[in-house]
N, C-alpha and C positions, 0 to 999 in steps of 0.2 A: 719524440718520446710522448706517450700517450698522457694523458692528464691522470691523476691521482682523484680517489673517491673524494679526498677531502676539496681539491683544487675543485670538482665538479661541481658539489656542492653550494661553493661559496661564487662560483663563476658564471651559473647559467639556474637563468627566470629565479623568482621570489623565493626567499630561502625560508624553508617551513618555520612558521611562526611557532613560540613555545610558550608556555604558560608560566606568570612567574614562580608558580608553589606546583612543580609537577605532582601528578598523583602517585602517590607509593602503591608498589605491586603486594597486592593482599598477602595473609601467612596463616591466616585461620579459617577454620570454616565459615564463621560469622561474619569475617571481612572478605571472605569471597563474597559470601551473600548480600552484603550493603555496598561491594561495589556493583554488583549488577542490575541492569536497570535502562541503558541506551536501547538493549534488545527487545525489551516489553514493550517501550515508548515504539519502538518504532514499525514493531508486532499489532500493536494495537493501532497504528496509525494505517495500516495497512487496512486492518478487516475492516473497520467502516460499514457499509453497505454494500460493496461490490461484493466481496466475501458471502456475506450475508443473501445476498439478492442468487449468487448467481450459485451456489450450492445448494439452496431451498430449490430454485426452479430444478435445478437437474435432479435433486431426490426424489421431487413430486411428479415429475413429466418423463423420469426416466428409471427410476428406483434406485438399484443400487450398480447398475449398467455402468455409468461412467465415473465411478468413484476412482477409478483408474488417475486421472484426470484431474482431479485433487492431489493424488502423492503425485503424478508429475510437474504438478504448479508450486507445488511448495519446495518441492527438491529444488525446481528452475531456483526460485526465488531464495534460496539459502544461497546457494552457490553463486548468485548475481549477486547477491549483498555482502556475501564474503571475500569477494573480488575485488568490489568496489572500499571495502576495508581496507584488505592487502594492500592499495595501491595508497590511500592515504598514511600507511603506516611505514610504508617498506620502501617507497618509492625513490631514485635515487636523486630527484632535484629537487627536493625540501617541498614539493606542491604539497600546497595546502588544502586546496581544492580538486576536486575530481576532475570537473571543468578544465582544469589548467593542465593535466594529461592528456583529455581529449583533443585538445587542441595545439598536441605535440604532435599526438596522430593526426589530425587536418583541421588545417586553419580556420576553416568552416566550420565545425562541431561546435564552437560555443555561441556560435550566432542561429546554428537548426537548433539544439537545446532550448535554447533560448526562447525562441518562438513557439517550438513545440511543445515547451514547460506552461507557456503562457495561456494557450490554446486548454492545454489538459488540466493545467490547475482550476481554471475557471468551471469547466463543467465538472470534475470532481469536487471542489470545493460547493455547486450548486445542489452534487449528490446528496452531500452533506447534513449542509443545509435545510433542503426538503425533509431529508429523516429526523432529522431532532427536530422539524414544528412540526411535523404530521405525526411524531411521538407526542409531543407535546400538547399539541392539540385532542387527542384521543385523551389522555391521562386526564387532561381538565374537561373534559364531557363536552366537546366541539364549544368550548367557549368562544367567541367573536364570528360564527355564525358559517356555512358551508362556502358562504363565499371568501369571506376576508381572513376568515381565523388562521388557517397557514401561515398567511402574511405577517399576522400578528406577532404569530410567536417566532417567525423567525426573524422578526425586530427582535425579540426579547434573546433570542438567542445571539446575534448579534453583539448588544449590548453586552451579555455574557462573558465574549469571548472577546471584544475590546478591553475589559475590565482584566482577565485571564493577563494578556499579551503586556499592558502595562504593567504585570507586579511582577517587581525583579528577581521573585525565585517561580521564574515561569515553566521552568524546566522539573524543577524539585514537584510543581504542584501537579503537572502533565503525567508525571515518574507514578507518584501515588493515586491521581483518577487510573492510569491504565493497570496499575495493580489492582484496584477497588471493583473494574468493570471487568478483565476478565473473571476476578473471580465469581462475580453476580453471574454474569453469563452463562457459564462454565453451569454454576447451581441452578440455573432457570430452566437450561436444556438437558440436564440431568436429571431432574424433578417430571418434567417431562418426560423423559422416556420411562421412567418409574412407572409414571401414570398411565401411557401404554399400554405396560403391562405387555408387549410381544417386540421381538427382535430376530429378524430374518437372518439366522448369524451365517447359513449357507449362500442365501442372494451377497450377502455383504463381501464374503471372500469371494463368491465369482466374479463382482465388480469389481476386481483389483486385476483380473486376466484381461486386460486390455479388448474388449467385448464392445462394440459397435452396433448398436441397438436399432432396431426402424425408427420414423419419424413417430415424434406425440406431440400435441401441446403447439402453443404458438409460432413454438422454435423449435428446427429441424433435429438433430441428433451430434450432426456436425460442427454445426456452430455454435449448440450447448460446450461439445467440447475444448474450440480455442477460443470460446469465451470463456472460459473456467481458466484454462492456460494463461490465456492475455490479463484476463480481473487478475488472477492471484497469483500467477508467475514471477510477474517483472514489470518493473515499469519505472517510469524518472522518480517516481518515489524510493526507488532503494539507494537512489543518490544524494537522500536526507541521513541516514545513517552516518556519513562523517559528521555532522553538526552537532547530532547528539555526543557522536563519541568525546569532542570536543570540549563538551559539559563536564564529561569527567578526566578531562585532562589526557585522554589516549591519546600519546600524539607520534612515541615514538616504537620500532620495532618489538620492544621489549614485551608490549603490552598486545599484543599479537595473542597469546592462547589466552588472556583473558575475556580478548575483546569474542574468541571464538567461541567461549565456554558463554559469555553475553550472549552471543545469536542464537546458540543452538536452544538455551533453556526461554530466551524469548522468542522464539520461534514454536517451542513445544505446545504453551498454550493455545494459540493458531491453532494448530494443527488438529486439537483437541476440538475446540470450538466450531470450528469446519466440518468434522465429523460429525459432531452433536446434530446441527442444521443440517446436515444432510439424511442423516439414519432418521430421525423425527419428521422429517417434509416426506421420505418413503415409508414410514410406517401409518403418516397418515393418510395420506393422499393418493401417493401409486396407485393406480387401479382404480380408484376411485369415477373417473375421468374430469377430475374438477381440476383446472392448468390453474397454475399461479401465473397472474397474469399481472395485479397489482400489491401494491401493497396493504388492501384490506384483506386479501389472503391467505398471507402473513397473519394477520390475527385470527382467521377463520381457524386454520393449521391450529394454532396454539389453543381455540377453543376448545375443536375436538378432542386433542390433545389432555388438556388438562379440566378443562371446565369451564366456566364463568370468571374466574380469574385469569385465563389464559392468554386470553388479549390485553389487560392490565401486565401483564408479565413481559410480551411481546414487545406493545410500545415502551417498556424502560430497557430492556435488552436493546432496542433500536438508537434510545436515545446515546444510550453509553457509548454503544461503537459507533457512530458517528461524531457524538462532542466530542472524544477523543482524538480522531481525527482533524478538526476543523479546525480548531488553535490553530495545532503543532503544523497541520500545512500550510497556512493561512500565510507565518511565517517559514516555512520552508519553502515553497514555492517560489515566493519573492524574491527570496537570498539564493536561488538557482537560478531563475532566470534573468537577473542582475547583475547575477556574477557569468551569465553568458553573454549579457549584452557587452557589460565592461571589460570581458578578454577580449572580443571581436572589435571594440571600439579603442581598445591599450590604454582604456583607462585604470590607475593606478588607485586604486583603495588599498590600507590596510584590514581592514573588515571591512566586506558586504555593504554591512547595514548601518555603514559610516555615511554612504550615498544620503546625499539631503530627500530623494524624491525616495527612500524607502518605506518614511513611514506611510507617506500617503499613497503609493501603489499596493502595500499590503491592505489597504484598509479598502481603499478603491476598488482595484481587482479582485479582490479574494476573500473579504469580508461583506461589502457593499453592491458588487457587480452579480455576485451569486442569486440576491433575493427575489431576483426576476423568475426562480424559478419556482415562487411558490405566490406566482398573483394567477385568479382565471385562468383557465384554459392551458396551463403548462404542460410540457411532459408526468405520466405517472414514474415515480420510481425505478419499478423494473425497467419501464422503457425505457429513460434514462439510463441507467447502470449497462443493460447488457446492449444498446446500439450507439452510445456517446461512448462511457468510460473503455469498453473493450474496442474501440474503434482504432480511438485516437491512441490507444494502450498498445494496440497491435500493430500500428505505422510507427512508432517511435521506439519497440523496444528492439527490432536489428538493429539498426546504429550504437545504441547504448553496450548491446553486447558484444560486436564488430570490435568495436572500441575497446572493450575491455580485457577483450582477449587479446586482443596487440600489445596493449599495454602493461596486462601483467604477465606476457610469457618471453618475456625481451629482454634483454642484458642494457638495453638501450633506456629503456626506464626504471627496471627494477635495480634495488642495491642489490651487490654481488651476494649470491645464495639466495637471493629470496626471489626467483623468476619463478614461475606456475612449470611443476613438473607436468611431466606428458599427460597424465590420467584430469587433470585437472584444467587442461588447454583442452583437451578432450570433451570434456563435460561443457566446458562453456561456446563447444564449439558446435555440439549438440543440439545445445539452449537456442543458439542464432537459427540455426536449421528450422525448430521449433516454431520459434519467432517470425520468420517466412514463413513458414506454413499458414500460423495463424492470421498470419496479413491477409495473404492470400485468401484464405477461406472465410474472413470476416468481411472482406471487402467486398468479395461473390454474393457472398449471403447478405450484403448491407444493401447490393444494390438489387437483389432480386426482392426485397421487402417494400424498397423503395416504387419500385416500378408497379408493384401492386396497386399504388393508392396513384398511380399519375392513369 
């Protein structure tokens, strides 16, 4: 006789943790709206600079050619992160963790996670980092000098964000920065195009026809596009979304279309923002033949653009979407690859970040290991973003979607009725295909770049 949902449950791995005050499901429009909020945190923990970096270069070095390539990155990446929900919410062994799916599908997965969280967090979290002192340092008129000043301030950035991580409503305060910076953002790049004054609205829809352009610019045409896919598609970052939901106590089935009415409206801003950066890097630059190459570019774009304030505009737009991010992963990061190390090793925590070595690996790894990349002689930015972050982004996201899709189209882990109907295993099955690809062609293209300079 086959075992009962409840016998399953209470029988087999960690029975999902609850909250002792669950959250009540909204009934108004106002209580829809103050409960949402996991989506924007984790919408804004996304754009960052990768966002930023890699849809500037493709509007200025391609126009509006592979704007295609943005709606396929955000589609990828709603449906990765709506999966990785489902499976927290609907799942049928009480996992609490994403991790602890993974590694129903192969034993393995929480120990490659693990390493390859480890690996990725550090040079994203360095991405970071670089953008809010090279914002920082611009804003203060290169105070501590062309050599050291970066440094400087991303000690003070640092400090910042150790301060952040210790005050106990560190969630509540990350909730209202990423409502504060999309909005700035949103009006910076808006104001900008105002001040244009011109918008290609015919190039802009032929770049949604899937239209494959020649080579321009430092970087081929190809590898603009699954580095646009890999930055902003998917990555081990969409596997921070259960920790937020967490915050607000989503923990069981019920809260399933709120948490999805969450993604989609924090997702919207994204999406919004991406486009701004991109119509604005082609209305200035396309044609021009000036490549965005680094990040002073970035504020060149924004001069032309707007004026003399336009690079003051630039570096606070940089800063926002980066602080944003830097917290919130600093501690995300940590509590993924910890919680992969401790399935692979069957050690038992109730929480993560109950491990004695958490606090000082967060601070270590992900706060303190990052700074290296703003002494002499570093990586610039873009370079950074589009051959680190989309690198290590595009070897780790098949696994993650592999995974995912096993997991949520199975009677074997999902509670009964909630397995991914066809159209939905479909799509995520797409996403992997994707994900290949872009390995494939980032890797080609990493190492034909490489080889130039040996």
């Amino acid at each position: 006789m086959s075992k009962s949902l409840k016998d399953l449950k209470n029988s087999e791995a960690p029975v999902r943790e609850r909250n002792e005050a669950p959250s009540a499901l909204p009934k108004t429009f106002m209580e829809y709206m103050r409960s949402l909020g996991p989506g924007l945190v984790l919408a804004m923990t996304f754009l960052g600079t990768g966002d930023l970096v890699s849809s500037t270069v493709s509007g200025a070095n391609y126009g509006y050619a592979l704007l295609w390539t943005l709606v396929v990155a955000l589609a990828a990446r709603y449906f990765m992160v709506s999966a990785v929900a489902k499976y927290k919410l609907q799942n049928r062994h009480g996992d609490t963790s994403i991790l602890q799916g993974f590694q129903r599908v192969w034993s393995g997965f929480p120990l490659l996670l693990g390493v390859a969280i480890l690996f990725l967090g550090i040079v994203i979290q360095m991405s970071f980092l670089r953008a809010c002192a090279v914002a920082l340092y611009n804003l203060f008129g290169g105070f501590g000098g062309e050599t050291w000043g970066v440094f400087l301030f991303s000690l003070v950035v640092v400090g910042l964000t150790f301060l952040l991580l210790i005050n106990p409503n560190q969630y509540k305060l990350l909730e209202m920065l990423a409502r504060f910076a999309s909005v700035a953002i949103i009006a910076a790049f808006v104001f900008a195009l105002f001040r244009i004054g011109s918008f290609d609205v015919i190039g802009f829809f032929k770049g949604l026809t899937f239209d494959m352009p020649p080579n321009q610019g430092p970087f081929n045409a190809i590898f603009i596009a699954v580095a646009t896919i890999g930055a902003i598609g998917g990555s081990a970052v969409n596997l921070l979304y259960p920790y937020f939901m967490e915050d607000k106590g989503w923990d069981k089935p019920k809260y399933r279309k709120i948490q999805q009415l969450d993604l989609i409206t924090g997702m919207l801003p994204l999406l919004v923002i991406n486009v701004l950066f991109w119509v604005v890097a082609a209305e200035v630059f396309y044609g021009t033949g000036i490549p965005v190459s680094n990040e002073n570019d970035l504020a060149l774009m924004m001069e032309l653009a707007v004026g003399s304030a336009g690079p003051t505009m630039l570096w606070v737009c940089l800063f926002l979407a980066a602080f944003t991010s830097f917290p919130a992963q600093a501690r995300g990061f940590t509590l993924l690859m910890l919680n992969g190390f401790h399935l692979s090793a069957k050690k038992n925590y109730k929480k993560t970040d109950e491990d004695p070595k958490f606090r000082y690996l967060s601070i270590g790894l992900f706060l303190l290991l990052p700074i290296l990349i703003s002494i002499p002689g570093a990586p610039d930015l873009v370079l950074l973003n589009v051959f680190g972050t989309s690198v290590i982004t595009a070897l780790i996201l098949p696994p993650i979607v592999v995974g995912l899709v096993l997991m949520t189209s199975s009677r074997k882990y999902m509670m009964e009725g909630y397995k991914n109907r066809w159209w939905e295993t479909g799509i995520l099955v797409i996403i992997a295909v994707i994900g290949i690809w872009s390995t494939v062609e980032i890797i080609r293209n990493f190492v034909d770049q490489i080889s130039k300079f040996i």
